[in-house]
Structures are given as C-alpha cells and as structure tokens.
C-alpha atoms as one frame of an Amber mdcrd trajectory, in Angstrom:
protein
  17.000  11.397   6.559  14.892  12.759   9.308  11.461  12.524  10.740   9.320
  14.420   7.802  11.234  12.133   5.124   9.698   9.434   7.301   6.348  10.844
   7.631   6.061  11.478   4.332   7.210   7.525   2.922   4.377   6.409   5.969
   2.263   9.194   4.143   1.985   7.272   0.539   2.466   4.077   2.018  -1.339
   4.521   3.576  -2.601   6.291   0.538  -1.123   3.132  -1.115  -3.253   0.343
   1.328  -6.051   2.737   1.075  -6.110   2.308  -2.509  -5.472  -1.184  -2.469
  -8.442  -1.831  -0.236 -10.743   0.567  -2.159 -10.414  -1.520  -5.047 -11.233
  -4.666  -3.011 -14.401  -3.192  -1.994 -15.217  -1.971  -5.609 -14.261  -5.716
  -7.159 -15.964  -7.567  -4.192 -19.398  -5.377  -5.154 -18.591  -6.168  -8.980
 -20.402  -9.501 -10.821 -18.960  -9.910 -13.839 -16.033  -7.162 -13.808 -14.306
  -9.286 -16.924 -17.254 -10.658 -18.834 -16.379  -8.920 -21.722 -14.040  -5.569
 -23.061 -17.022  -3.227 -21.647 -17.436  -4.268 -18.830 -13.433  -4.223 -18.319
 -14.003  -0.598 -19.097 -16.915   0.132 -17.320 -15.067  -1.122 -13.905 -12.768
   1.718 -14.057 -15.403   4.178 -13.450 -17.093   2.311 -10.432 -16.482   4.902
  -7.873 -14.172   2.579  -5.469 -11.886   1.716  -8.325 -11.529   5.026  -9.939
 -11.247   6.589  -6.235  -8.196   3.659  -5.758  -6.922   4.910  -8.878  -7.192
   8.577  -7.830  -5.300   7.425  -5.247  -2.704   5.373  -6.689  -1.714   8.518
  -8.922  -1.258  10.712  -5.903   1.048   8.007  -3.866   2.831   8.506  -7.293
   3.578  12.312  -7.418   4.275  11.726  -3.821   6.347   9.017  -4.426   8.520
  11.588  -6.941   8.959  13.631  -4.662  10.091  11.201  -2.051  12.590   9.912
  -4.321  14.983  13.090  -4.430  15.093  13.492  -0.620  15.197   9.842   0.487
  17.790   7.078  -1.623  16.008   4.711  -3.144  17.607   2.039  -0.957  16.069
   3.250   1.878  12.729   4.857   0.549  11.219   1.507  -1.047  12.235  -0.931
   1.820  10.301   1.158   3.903   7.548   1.450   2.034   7.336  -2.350   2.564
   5.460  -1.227   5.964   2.255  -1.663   3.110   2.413  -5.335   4.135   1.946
  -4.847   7.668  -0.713  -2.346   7.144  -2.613  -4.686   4.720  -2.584  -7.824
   6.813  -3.770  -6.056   9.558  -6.393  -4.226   7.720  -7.632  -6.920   5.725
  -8.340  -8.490   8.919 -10.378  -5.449  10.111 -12.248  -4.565   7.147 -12.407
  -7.720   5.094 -12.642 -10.281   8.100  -9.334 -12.654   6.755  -7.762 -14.646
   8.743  -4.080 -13.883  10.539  -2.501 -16.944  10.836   1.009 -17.615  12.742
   3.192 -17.686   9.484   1.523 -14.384   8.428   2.509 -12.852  12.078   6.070
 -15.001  11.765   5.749 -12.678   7.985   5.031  -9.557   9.385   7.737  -9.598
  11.842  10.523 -10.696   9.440   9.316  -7.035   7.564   9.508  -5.485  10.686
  13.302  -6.399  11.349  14.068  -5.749   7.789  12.741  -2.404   8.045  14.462
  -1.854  11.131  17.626  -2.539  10.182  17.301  -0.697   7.238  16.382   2.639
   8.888  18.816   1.883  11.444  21.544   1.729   9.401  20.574   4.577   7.373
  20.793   6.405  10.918  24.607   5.611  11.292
C-alpha cells in the first residue's frame, strides 16, 4: 500500500461526510419529509439530498476501485476516519456538542486506525 492508495481511501471517505452532511442540511430544511409516499419521493429531488446521493454513488465507483488495490481489511478500517471527520464537522457546521466520551471515541478510532495501517506497513 502506499501513499496514493491512502489518498485515495481519505478521498471517498470526505466525499462520504460530505454527503452525509448534505443530507442533514436538506432534512433539517425539510417539514414533513415522511408525511406521506410523495412526499418520501419528492425528498429525493431536494437539491441537498439528491446532491448527497450524487455523492454517495461516486464514493461508490471510487470505492470499486479502491477495493482491487487496497485488501479489504485494511481499506474499510480506514475508512472509519468518517467518524472523526463527522464529529468534528458536525460540531462546525451543525453546532453539536463534543463531549469527553466522544473525544475518549474518537481517539480509540484513531489507535485502531493506526495500528491497522501500521501493521499493514510491516
């Protein structure tokens, strides 16, 4: 594994978050997104939701692609940087709260990762 295998799973890791926190905005600016089977539908097509979606799709062809240069074993743990990212931007963008045990969280990941890649290295 080398540096562009790493760029790349960091790569659709943010186009992941970025996704994830499109459709945050889209369902926080939605009133009754589940009211009934149209409006179900008609959420999809808000423009933060289907841009998440857009999104979500690419991270998955890049995601392919990731997956015959990078074992599995190693590619989805690190992909688990996504939790990081989100706790931190969630803070930024959506004003929640980081408490100790999500910092205590977020540091456990970190290690994990870390010794994943590390021993990948070996």
């Amino acid at each position: 594994m080398n540096i562009l295998h790493l760029l790349l799973v960091l790569c659709n890791t943010l186009i992941l978050v970025a996704g994830q926190f499109l459709w945050k905005i889209g369902m926080e600016r939605q009133t009754d997104a589940f009211a009934s089977v149209f409006s179900v539908v008609k959420l999809f097509f808000s423009p933060f939701i289907f841009t998440g979606l857009a999104m979500y799709g690419l991270a998955t062809v890049l995601w392919l692609f990731i997956l015959t240069k990078i074992p599995l074993s190693v590619a989805y743990p690190l992909q688990s940087s996504a939790y990081i990212i989100a706790v931190f931007g969630a803070f930024f963008l959506f004003n929640e709260s980081i408490t100790p045990w999500k910092i205590a969280g977020v540091c456990f990941i970190m290690l994990g990762v870390s010794m994943i890649g590390l021993s990948e290295m070996r």
